[in-house]
C-alpha positions in Angstrom: 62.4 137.1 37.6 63.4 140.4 36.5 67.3 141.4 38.1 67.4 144.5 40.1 69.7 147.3 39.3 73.7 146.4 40.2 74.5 147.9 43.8 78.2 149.7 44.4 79.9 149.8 47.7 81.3 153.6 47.5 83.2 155.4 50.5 80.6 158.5 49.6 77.4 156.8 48.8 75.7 153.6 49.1 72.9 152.8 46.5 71.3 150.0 48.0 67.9 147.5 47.3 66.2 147.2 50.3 63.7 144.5 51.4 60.9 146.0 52.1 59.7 145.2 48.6 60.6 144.7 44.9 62.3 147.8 43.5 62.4 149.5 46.4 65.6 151.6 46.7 67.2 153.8 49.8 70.7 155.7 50.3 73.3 156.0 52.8 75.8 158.6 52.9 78.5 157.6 55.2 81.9 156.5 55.4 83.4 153.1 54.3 81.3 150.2 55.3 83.7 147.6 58.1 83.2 144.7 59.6 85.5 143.3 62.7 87.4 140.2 62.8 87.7 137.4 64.7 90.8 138.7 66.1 89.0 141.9 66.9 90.5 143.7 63.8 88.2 146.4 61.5 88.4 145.1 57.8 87.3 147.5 55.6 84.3 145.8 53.9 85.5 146.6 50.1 89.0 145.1 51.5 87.4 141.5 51.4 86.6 141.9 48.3 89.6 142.4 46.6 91.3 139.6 44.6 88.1 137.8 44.3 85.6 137.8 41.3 82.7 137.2 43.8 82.5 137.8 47.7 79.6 135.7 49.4 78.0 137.5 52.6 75.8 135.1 54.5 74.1 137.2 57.2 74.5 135.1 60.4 73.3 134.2 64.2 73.6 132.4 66.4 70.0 132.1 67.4 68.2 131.3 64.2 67.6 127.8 63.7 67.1 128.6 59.5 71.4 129.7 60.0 71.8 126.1 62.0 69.6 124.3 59.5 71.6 125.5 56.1 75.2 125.4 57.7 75.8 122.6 55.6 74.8 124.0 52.7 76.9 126.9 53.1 79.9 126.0 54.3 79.9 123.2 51.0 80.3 126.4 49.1 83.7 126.2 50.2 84.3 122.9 47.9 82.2 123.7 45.5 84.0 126.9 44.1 87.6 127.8 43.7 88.5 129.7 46.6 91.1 131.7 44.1 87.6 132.9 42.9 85.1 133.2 45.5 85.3 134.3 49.4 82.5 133.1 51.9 82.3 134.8 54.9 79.3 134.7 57.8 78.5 138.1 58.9 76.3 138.7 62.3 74.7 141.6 63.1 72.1 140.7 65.5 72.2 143.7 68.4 72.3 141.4 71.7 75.2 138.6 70.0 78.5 140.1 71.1 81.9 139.2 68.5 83.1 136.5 71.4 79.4 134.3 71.6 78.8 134.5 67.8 82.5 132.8 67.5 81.8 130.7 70.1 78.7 129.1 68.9 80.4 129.0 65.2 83.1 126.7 66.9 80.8 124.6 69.0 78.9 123.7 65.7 81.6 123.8 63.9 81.3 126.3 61.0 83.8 126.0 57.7 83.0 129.9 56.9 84.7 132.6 59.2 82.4 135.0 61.3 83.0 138.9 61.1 80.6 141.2 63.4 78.4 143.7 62.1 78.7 146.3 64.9 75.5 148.1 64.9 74.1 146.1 62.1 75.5 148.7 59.9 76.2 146.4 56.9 73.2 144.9 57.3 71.4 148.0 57.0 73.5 149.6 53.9 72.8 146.6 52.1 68.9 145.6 52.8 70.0 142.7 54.8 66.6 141.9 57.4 67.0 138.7 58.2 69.6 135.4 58.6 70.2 133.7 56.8 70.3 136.3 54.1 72.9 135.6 51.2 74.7 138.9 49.3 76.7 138.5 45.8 79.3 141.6 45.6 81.5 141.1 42.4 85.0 142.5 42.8 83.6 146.4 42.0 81.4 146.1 45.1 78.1 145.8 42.5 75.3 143.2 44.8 74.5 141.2 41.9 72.5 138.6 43.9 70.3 138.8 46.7 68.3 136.0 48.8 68.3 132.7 49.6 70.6 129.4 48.9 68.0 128.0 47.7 64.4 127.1 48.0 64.5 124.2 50.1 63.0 124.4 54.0 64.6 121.2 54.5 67.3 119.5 52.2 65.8 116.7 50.3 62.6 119.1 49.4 61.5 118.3 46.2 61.8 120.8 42.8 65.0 122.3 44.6 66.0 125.4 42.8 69.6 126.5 43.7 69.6 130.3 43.1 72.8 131.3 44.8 74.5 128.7 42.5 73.2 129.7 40.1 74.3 133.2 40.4 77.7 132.6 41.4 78.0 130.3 38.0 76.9 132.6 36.1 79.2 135.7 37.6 82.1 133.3 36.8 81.2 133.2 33.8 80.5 136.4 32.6 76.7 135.6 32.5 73.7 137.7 33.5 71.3 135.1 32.9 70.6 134.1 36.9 67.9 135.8 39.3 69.5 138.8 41.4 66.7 139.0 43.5 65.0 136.0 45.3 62.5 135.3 48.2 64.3 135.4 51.5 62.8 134.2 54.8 64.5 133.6 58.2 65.0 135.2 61.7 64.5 139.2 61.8 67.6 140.8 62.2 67.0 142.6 65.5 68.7 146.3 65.0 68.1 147.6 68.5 67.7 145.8 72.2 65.6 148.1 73.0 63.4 148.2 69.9 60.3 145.9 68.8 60.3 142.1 69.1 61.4 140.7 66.4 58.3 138.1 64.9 58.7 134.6 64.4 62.0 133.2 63.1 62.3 131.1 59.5 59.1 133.3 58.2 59.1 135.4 54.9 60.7 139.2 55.3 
């Protein structure tokens, strides 16, 4: 598969790849890009990424059983990669799933990765995020050198698994290019508005 053209987080402009098909391209001007804690703090988005080689964004809600059925795959990212090296973080956008019930849930099920909220789904929109659970590469300029899914596998155990997310983070850490930057993604619509159109069916291609 062909990589798509390197993304940078800028406090002027965002180039970003969205999803609405391959190659397709859109803008943002706007200021730095935040996300808030779980102690209610704003973190600069490009803040996260500092000291790392590679920051994992896994787009995140509560609702969508595709998040609930790959929790284990994601938070084993923590173990499988140095964390000296690589951040994981969830990041929920859904309009409708307020800071405190997103942590909530994350603590009922128990979730390794910690939860920042999207307010407004602003994130998710910069960056061609449209559904959970979306993954996102940034390398420590802010370039999205990976985006899509863990992997191909509806259910772990599937057969000719291909791990594209691993793939990509090995090959970032080791100065490779050689990984796909762009994958199929399916999930839950990320719904942008309460007032807005129904989102269709969850775990279903976008």
């Amino acid at each position: 598969m062909a990589s798509s053209r390197p993304l940078v987080l800028g406090a002027i402009v965002l180039a970003c790849v969205a999803c609405a098909g391959p190659g397709a391209t859109a803008h943002l001007a706007g200021s730095r890009l935040a996300l808030t804690s779980a102690a209610g703090e704003v973190v600069a988005l490009d803040s996260l990424l500092a000291g790392r080689d590679a920051t994992v964004l896994v787009f995140w809600s509560a609702g969508c059983p595709c998040v609930r059925r790959y929790q284990a795959r994601v938070d084993a990212l923590l173990d499988a990669f140095p964390a000296d090296r690589v951040r994981v973080i969830g990041v929920a956008s859904n309009a409708g799933e307020p800071l405190v019930e997103v942590l909530a849930a994350a603590s009922e099920r128990r979730v390794r990765i910690p939860i920042y909220r999207d307010e407004d789904g602003a994130v998710a929109e910069a960056l061609g995020a449209r559904s959970t659970p979306t993954v996102m590469v940034l390398d420590r300029r802010g370039e999205v050198r990976f985006l899509g899914w863990l992997d191909n596998e509806r259910q772990p155990g599937d057969p000719g698994r291909q791990p594209w997310l691993e793939q990509a983070l090995g090959g970032l850490l080791a100065g490779r290019s050689d990984f796909a930057a762009r994958t199929p993604v399916y999930g839950c619509a990320i719904t942008r508005s309460l007032f807005g159109p129904k989102p269709g069916p969850c775990c279903t291609s976008h």
